[in-house]
DOVEXNU-438385 format. One record per residue: residue in three letters; residue number from 0; x, y, z of N, C-alpha, C in turn. Coordinates in steps of 0.1 Angstrom, whole numbers, padded with zeros to 4 digits. Example, Ala and Ser with C-alpha at 12.3 -4.5 7.8 and 13.67 -1.06 7.14 Angstrom:
2
(pt "ALA"; 0; (0132; -0057; 0078); (0123; -0045; 0078); (0132; -0033; 0078))
(pt "SER"; 1; (0128; -0022; 0071); (0137; -0011; 0071); (0129; 0000; 0079))
// end
This chain:
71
(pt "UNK"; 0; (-0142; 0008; -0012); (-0128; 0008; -0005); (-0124; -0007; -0003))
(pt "UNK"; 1; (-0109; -0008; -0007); (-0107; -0022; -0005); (-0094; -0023; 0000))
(pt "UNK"; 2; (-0088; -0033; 0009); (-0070; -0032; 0013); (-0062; -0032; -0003))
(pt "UNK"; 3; (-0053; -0028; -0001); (-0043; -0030; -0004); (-0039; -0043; -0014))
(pt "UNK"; 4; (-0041; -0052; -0006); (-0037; -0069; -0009); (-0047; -0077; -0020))
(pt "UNK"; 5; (-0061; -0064; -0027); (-0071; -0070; -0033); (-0070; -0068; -0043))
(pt "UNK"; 6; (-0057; -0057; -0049); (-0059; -0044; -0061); (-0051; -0057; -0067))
(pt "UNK"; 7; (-0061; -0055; -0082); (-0053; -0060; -0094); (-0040; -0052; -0096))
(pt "UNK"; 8; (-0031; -0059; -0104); (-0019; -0057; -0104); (-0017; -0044; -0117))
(pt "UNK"; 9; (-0009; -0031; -0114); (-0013; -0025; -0126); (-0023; -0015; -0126))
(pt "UNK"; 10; (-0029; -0013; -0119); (-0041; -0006; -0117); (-0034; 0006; -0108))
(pt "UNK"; 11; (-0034; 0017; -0111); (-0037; 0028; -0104); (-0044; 0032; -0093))
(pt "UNK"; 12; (-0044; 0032; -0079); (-0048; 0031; -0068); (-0049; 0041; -0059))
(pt "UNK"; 13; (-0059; 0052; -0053); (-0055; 0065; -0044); (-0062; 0061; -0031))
(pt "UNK"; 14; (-0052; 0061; -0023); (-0052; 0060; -0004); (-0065; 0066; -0002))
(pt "UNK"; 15; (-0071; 0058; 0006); (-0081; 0066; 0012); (-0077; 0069; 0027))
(pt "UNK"; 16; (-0072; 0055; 0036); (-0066; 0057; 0048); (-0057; 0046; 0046))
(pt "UNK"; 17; (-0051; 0047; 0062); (-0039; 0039; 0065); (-0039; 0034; 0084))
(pt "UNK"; 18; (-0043; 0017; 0081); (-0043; 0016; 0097); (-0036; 0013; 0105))
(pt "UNK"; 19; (-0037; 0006; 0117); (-0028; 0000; 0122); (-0026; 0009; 0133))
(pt "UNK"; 20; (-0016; 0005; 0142); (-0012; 0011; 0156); (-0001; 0020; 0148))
(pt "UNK"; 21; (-0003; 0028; 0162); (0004; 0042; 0154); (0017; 0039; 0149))
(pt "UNK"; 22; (0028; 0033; 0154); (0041; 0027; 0148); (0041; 0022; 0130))
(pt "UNK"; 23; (0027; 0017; 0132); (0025; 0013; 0119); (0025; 0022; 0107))
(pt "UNK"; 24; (0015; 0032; 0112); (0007; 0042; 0103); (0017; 0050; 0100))
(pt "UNK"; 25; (0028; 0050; 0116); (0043; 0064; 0110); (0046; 0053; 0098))
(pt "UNK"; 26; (0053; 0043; 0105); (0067; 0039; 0093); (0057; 0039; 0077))
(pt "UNK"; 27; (0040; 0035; 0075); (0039; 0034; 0065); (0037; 0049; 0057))
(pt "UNK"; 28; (0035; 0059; 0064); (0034; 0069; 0061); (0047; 0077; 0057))
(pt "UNK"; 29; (0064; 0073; 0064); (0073; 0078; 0060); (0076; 0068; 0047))
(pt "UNK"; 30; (0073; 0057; 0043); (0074; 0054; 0030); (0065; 0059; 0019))
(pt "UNK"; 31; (0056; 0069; 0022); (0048; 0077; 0018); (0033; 0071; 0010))
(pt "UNK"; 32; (0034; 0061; 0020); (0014; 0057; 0020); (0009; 0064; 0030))
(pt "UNK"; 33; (0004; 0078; 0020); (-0006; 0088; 0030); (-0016; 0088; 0020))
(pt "UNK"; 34; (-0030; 0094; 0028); (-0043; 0094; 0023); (-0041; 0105; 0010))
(pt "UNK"; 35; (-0050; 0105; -0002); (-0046; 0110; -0012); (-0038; 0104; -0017))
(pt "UNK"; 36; (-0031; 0098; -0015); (-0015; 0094; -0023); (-0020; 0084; -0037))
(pt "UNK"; 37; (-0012; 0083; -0045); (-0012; 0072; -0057); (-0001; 0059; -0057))
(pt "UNK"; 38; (-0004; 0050; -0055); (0001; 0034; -0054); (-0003; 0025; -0064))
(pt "UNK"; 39; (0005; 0018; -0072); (-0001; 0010; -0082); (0010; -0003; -0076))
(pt "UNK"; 40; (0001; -0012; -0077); (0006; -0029; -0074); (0019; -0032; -0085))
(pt "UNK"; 41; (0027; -0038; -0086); (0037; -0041; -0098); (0037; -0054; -0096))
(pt "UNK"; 42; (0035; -0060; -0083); (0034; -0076; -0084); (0031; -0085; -0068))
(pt "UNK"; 43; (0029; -0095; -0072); (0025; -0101; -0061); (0035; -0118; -0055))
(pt "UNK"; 44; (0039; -0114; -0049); (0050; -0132; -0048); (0047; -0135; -0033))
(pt "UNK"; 45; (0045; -0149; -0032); (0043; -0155; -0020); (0034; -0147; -0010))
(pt "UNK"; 46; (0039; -0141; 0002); (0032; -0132; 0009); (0041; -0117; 0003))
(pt "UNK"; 47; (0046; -0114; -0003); (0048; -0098; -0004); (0042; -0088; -0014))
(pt "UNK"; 48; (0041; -0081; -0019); (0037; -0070; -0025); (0044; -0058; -0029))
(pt "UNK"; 49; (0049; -0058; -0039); (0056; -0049; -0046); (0049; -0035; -0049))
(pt "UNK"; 50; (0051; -0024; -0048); (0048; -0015; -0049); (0050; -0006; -0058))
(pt "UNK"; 51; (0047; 0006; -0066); (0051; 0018; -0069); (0047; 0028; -0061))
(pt "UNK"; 52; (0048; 0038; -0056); (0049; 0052; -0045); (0058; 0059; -0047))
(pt "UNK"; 53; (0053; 0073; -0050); (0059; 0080; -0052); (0075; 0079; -0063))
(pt "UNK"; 54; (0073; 0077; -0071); (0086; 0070; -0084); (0094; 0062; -0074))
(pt "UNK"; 55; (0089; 0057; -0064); (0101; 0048; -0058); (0094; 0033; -0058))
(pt "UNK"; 56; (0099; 0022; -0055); (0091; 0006; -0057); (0097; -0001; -0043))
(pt "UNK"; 57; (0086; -0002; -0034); (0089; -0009; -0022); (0078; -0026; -0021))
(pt "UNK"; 58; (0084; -0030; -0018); (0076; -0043; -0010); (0077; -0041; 0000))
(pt "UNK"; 59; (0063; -0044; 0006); (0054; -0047; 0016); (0048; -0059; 0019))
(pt "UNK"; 60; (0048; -0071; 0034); (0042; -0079; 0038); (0030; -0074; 0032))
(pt "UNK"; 61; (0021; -0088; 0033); (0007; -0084; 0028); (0002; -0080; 0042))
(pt "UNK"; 62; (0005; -0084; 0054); (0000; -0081; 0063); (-0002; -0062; 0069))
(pt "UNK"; 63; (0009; -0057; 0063); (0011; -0045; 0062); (-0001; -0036; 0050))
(pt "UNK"; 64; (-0001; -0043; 0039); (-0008; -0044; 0025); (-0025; -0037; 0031))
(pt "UNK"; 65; (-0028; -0053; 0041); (-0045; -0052; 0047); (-0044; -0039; 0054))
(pt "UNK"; 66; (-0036; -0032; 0060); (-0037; -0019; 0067); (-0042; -0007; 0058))
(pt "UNK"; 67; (-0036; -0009; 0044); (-0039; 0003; 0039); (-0052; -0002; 0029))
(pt "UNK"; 68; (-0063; 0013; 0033); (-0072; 0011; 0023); (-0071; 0022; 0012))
(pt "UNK"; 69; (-0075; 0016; -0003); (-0074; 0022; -0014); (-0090; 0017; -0021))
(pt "UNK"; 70; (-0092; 0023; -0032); (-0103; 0027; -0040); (-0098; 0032; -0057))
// end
């Protein structure tokens, strides 16, 4: 298991958990980083992190990124 912020780019990725204080874990969970879930990196710039979830593409701080763990 590794954050978020470690995954090569492109790689297919499934949630194991998601941390952070609970404010955290709602908002990242209504963007639909829940356990189970499938996340692939699309890119990396400065501190953010681009996402794919669920056919939608969000960026995330990396600091948000280290919350979630994937495998």
């Amino acid at each position: 298991m590794m954050p978020l912020s470690m995954v090569k780019e492109g790689e297919p990725n499934v949630i194991q958990k998601v941390g952070g204080k609970d404010e955290t874990r709602r908002f990242l969970e209504n963007l639909g980083f829940v356990a189970g879930g499938t996340v692939t990196v699309v890119s990396q710039t400065g501190g953010n992190i681009i996402v794919n979830i669920k056919d939608s593409r969000i960026a995330i701080g990396k600091d948000m990124a280290n919350k979630i763990m994937v495998s």
